[in-house]
N, C-alpha and C positions, 0 to 999 in steps of 0.2 A: 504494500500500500504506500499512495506517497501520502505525505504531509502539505498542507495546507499551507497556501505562503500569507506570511505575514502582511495586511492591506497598509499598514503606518498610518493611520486614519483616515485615510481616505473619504472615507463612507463619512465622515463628519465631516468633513470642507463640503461634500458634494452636497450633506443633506440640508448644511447652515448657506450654501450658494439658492437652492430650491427656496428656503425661508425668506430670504431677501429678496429676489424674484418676486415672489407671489404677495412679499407685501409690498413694492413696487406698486405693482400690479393693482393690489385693491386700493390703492392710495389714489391711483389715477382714475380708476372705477368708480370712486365715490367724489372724487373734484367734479369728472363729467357729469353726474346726478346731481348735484348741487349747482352746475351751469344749466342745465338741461332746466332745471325747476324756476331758476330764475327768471330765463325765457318764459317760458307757460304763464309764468306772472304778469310779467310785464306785455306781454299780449293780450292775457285775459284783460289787465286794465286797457289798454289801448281800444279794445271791443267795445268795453264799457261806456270807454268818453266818447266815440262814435255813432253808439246806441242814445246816447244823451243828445248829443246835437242834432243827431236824425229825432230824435222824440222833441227834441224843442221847435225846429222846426215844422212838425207836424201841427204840434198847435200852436204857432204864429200861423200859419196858414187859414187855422179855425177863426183866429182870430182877423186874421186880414181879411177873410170875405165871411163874413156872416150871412146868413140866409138872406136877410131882410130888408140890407142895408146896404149905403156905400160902401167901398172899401176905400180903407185909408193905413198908412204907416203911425199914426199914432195911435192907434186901437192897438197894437202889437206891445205885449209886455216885453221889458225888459229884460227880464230875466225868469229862469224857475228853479226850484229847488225842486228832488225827485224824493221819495222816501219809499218808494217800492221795489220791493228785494231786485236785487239786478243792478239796481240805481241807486240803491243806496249812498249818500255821500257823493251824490253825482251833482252836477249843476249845468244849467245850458244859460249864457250869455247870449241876446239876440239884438243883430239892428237890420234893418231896415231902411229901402232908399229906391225913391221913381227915380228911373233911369230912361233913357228914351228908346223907344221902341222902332227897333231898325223896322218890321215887317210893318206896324199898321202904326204909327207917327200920333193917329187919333186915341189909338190906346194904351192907356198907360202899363208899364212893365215895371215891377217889383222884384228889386233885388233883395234875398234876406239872406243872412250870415248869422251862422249858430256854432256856438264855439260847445262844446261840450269836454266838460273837466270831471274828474273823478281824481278822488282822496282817499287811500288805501294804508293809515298808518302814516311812514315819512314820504310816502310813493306818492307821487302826482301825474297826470297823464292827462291830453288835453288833446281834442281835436277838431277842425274846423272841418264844416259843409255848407257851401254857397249854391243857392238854386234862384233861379229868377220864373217869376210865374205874372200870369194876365188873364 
């Protein structure tokens, strides 16, 4: 029979080189999940303040033609605050302004601009939507 040859540790640099690899490894595994998470945030707000502006100008819209009545730019509020899940912490800035109407000169054309902001803790995110209507 022969005898077994001596390894001189071998087996312990190879199994401590594996250790250091693998937590390499999970070090970087878990930096990308923590960038990965922070996107998804900052886009979920970014949705947010879009959905806000798009919802303010829905009702400036209500607001600028009433069923009944003339329309005019200072019927349109200012401003709104939202408080329904989604929007929470949301707000839409709005203005308004007759601009003149390339196609019919006789009728007037309404530009409105609706900023929509959301506040997420220190996060802020804001976003603007410009629509002209007649």
């Amino acid at each position: 029979m022969r005898e077994p040859k001596a390894s001189n540790g071998s087996s312990l640099v190879m199994a401590l080189f594996i250790i250091v690899l693998m937590s390499v490894l999970l070090l970087a595994l878990g930096r990308q999940l923590i960038s990965s998470s922070t996107s998804v945030s900052i886009e979920v707000q970014g949705n947010r303040a879009f959905n806000a502006a798009q919802s303010g100008l829905q009702l400036a819209l209500t607001q600028l033609f009433p069923l009944n009545t003339t329309e005019s730019c200072a019927a349109v509020a200012v401003s709104f605050s939202f408080n329904q899940p989604g929007l929470q912490s949301c707000t839409a800035t709005l203005s308004c302004s007759q601009v003149t109407n390339p196609d019919v000169p006789t009728r007037p054309l309404y530009q409105l601009t609706s900023t929509g902001s959301c506040q997420a803790g220190d996060f802020n995110s804001s976003r603007v939507v410009v629509m002209e209507a007649y």
